[in-house]
C-alpha positions as CSV (number, residue, x, y, z in Angstrom):
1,X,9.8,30.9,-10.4
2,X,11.3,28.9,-7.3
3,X,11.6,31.4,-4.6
4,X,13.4,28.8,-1.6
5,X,14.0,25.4,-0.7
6,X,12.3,24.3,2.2
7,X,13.6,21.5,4.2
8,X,12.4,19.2,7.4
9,X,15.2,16.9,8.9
10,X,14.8,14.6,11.4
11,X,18.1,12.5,11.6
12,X,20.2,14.9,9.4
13,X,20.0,13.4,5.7
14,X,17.1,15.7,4.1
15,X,19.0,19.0,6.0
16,X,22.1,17.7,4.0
17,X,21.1,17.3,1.0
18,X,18.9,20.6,1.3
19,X,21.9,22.4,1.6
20,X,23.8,21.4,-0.9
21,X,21.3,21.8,-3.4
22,X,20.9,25.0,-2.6
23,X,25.3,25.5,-2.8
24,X,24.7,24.0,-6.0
25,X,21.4,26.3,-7.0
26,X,22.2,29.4,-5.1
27,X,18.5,29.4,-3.4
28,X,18.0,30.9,-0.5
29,X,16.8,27.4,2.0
30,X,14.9,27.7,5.3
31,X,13.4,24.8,7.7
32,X,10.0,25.4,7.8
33,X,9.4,27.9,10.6
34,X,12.4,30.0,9.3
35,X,10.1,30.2,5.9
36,X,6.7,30.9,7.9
37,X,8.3,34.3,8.6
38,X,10.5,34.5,4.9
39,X,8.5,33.9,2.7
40,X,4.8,34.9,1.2
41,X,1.7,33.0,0.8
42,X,1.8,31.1,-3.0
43,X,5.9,31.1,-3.5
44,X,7.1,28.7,-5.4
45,X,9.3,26.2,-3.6
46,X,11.4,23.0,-3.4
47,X,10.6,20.9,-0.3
48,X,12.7,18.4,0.9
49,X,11.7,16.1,3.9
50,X,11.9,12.3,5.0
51,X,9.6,9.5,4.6
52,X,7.5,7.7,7.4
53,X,5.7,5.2,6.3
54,X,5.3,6.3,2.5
55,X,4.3,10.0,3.8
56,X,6.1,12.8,3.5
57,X,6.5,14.0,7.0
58,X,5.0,17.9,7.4
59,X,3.9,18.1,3.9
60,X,0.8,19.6,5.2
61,X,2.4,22.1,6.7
62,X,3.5,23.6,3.7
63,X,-0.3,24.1,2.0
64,X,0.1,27.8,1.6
65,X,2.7,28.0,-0.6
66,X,3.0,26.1,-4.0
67,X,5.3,23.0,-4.4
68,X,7.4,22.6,-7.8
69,X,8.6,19.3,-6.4
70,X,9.5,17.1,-3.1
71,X,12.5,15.4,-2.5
72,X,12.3,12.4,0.1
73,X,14.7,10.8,2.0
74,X,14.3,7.5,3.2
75,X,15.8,3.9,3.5
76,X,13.8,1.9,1.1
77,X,15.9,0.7,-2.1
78,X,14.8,3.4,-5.1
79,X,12.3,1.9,-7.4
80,X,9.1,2.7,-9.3
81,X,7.1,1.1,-7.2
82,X,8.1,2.8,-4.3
83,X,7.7,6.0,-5.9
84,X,4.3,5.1,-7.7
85,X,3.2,4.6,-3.8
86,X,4.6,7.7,-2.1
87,X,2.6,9.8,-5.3
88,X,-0.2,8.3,-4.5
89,X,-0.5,8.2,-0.5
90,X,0.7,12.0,-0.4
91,X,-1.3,13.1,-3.6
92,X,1.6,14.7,-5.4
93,X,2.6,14.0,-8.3
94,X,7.0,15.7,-8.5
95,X,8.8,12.9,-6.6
96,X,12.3,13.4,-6.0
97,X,13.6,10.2,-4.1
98,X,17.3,10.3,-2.2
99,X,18.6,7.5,-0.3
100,X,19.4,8.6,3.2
101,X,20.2,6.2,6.1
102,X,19.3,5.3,10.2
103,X,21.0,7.2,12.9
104,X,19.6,5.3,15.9
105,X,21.1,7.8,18.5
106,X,19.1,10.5,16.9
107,X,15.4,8.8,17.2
108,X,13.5,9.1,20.2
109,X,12.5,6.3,22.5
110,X,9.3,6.4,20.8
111,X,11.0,5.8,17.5
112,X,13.4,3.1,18.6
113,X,10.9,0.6,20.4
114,X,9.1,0.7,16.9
115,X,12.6,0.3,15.0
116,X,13.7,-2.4,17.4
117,X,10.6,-4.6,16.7
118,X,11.1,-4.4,13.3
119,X,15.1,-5.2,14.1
120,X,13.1,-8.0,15.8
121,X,10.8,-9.3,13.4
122,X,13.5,-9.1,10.4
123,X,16.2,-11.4,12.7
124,X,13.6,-13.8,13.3
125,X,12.4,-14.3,9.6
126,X,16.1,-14.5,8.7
127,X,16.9,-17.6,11.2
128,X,13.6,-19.4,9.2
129,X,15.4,-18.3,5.8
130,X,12.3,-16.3,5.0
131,X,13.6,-12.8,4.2
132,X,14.5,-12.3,0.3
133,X,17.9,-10.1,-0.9
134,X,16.5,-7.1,-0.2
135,X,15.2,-7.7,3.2
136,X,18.1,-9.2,4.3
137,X,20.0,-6.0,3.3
138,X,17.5,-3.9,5.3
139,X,18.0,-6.0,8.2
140,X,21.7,-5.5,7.7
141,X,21.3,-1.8,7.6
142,X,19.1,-1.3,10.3
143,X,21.5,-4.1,12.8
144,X,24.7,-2.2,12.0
145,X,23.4,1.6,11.3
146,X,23.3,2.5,7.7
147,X,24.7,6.1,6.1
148,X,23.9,6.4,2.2
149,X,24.1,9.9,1.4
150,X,25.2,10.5,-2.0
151,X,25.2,14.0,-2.8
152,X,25.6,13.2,-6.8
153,X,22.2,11.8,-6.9
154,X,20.9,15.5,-7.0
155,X,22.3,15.8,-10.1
156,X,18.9,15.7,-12.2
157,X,16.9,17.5,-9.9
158,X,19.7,20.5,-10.5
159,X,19.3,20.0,-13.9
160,X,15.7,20.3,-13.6
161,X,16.2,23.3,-11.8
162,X,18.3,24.8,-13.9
163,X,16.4,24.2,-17.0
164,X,13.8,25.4,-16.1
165,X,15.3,28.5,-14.3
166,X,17.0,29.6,-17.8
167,X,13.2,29.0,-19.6
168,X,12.3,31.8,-17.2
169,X,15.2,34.0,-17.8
C-alpha cells in the first residue's frame, strides 16, 4: 500500500504536479529530506522528480524505500522512445512521463552556460536549415521560456492509484 509521494523539484514543475496529485489522492507528500524523517525503511511510495539527461535526478536517494512508480518531468516531446530510454538508463521499469517546461531564472549559472550552448548550437543548425519540426520547436521553447504544465495529464496515474488502492481495500 502507497504510504507518500515523494517529490524532488528543481524549477517548480515536479513540486506542482506532486501536489496536486496528492489533492487529488489525499497522500500525505514530502521532498525527500521531509521523508528521511516521515517515513520507514521499505514504504511504498510514488516519486516524482525531473529529468537530466534521461536520469531521474536523486532516484538513488530514495533506495531504502520501495518505488510503485516515478513520474518525470522534463521537456522532451512524450513518446515511446523516450520512455523506452529513461527505463532503461534508470533501470526501472513504472514510467510516468509529464511535460514540464524551462524557467531560466531558476537554473544556476552552471546550468545556464550548458543551456545557452545548446540555445547556441540549435540557432546555428536552424540558419543552415538543418533542425527537423521537432527541434525547431525545442529551440523555440528554450529562446522564449517554455511552461507546459498540464495538470489533467495525471489523470491515468490517479486512476492507477485508485485502482489499485480499492484492490487493497
Amino acid at each position: 500500500m502507497i504510504k507518500a509521494i515523494i517529490y524532488n523539484s528543481h524549477t517548480g514543475f515536479s513540486k506542482q504536479y506532486a501536489y496536486h496529485y496528492a489533492v487529488s489522492t489525499g497522500l500525505p507528500i514530502y521532498n525527500i529530506k521531509e521523508a528521511k524523517k516521515k517515513l520507514n525503511k521499505n514504504d511504498e511510495i510514488i516519486y516524482f522528480s525531473w529529468l537530466n539527461s534521461n536520469k531521474i535526478v536523486k532516484v538513488n536517494k530514495l533506495k531504502k524505500y520501495n518505488i510503485a512508480y516515478i513520474a518525470v518531468c522534463g521537456m522532451s516531446f512524450y513518446s515511446e522512445e523516450l520512455i523506452d530510454n529513461i527505463r532503461k538508463t534508470n533501470k526501472f521499469d513504472n514510467i510516468y512521463y509529464l511535460q514540464g517546461g524551462i524557467r531560466w531564472r531558476m537554473l544556476n549559472t552552471f546550468e545556464r552556460i550548458i543551456m545557452k550552448f545548446i540555445l547556441r548550437s540549435l540557432k546555428r543548425k536552424n540558419k543552415k536549415g538543418l533542425l527537423d519540426k521537432d527541434q525547431r520547436v525545442y529551440l523555440d521553447r528554450l529562446n522564449n521560456g517554455y511552461e507546459n504544465v498540464d495538470l489533467n495529464s495525471l489523470n491515468h496515474l490517479i486512476m492507477w492509484y485508485n485502482s489499485s488502492n480499492s484492490l487493497i481495500s
